[in-house]
MIMI-921758 format. One record per residue: x negated, y negated, z negated of N, C-alpha, C in turn; residue in three letters. Coordinates in steps of 0.2 Angstrom, whole numbers, plus 2048, in hexadecimal, padded with zeros to 3 digits. Layout:
REM residues N
[[X,Y,Z],[X,Y,Z],[X,Y,Z],ALA]
...
This chain:
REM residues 63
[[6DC,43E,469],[6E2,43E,46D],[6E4,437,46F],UNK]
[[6E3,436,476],[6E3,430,476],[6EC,42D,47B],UNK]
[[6EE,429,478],[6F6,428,47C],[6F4,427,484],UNK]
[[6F9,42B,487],[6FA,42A,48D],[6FE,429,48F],UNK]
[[704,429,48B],[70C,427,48E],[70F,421,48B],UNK]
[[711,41D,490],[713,414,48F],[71B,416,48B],UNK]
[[71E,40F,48B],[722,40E,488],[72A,410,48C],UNK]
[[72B,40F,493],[72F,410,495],[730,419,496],UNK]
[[728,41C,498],[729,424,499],[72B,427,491],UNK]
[[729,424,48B],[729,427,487],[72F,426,484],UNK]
[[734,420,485],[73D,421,485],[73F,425,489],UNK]
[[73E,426,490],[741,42D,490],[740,434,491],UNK]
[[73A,432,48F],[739,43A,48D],[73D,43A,485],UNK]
[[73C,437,482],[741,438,479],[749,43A,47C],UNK]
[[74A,434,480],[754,435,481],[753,43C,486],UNK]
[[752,43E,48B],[751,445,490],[74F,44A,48A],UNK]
[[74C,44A,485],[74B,452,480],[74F,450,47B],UNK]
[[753,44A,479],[756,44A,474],[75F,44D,478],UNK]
[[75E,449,47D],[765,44C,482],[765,453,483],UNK]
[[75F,458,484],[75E,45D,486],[75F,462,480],UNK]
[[75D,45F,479],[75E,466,475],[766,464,46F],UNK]
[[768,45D,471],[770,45D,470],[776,461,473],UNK]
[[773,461,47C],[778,466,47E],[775,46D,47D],UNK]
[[771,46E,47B],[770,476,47A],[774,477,472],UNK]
[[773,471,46E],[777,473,468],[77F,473,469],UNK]
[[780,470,46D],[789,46F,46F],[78B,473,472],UNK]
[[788,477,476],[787,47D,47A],[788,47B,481],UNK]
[[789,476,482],[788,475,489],[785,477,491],UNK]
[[77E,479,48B],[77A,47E,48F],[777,483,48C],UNK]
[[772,486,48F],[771,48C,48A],[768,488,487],UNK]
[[766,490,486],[761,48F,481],[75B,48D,482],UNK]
[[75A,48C,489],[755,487,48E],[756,480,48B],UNK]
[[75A,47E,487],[759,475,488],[756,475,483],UNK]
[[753,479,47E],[750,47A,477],[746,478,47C],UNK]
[[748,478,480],[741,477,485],[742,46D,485],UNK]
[[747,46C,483],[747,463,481],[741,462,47F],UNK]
[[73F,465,478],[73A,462,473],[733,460,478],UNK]
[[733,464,47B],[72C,461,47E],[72B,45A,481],UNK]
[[731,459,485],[72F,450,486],[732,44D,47F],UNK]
[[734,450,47B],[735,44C,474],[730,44C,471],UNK]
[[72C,450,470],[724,44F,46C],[71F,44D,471],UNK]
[[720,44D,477],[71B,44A,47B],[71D,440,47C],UNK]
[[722,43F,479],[726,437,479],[725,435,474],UNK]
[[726,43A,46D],[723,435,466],[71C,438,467],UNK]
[[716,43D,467],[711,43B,466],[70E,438,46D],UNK]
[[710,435,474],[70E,430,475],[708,434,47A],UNK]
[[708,439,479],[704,43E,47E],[705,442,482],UNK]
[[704,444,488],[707,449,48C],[702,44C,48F],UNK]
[[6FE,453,48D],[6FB,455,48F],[6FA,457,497],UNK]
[[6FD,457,499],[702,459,4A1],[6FE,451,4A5],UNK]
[[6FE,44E,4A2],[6F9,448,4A4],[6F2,448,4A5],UNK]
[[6EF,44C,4A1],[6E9,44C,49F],[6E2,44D,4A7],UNK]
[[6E7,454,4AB],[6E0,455,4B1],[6E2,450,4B5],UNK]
[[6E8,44D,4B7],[6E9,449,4BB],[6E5,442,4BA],UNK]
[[6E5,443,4B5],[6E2,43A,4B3],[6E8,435,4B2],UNK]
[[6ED,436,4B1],[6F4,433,4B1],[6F5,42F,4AB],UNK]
[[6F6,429,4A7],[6F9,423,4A5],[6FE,41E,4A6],UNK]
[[704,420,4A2],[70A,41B,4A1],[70A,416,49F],UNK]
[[704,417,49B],[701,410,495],[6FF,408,499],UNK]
[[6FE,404,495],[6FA,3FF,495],[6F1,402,494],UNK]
[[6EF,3FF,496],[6E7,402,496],[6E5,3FF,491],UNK]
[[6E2,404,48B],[6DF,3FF,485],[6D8,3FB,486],UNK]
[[6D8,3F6,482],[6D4,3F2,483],[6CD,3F1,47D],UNK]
């Protein structure tokens, strides 16, 4: 699995699913922001499948 997502797309994807499943715990919202984790585990593992057919990279191109 090779990283596709830079450094700036992978803070906000962390802060947008850490934001998403804080207001679902305070109830802010309903039970749809438990849908956060996925840009949360797509920001720490640094991969986003949803990239993949397009051919899409955030990254620096490794060398």
């Amino acid at each position: 699995m090779k990283t596709n997502v830079g450094s700036l797309d992978r803070a906000l994807r962390i802060l947008v699913g850490l934001g998403l499943i804080a207001a679902t715990l305070f109830g802010l919202i309903g039970p749809w922001g438990w849908l956060g984790l996925i840009p949360l585990a797509t920001g720490i593992f640094r991969f986003c499948p949803a990239y993949l057919p397009f051919g899409l990279r955030t990254c620096a191109i490794e060398k």
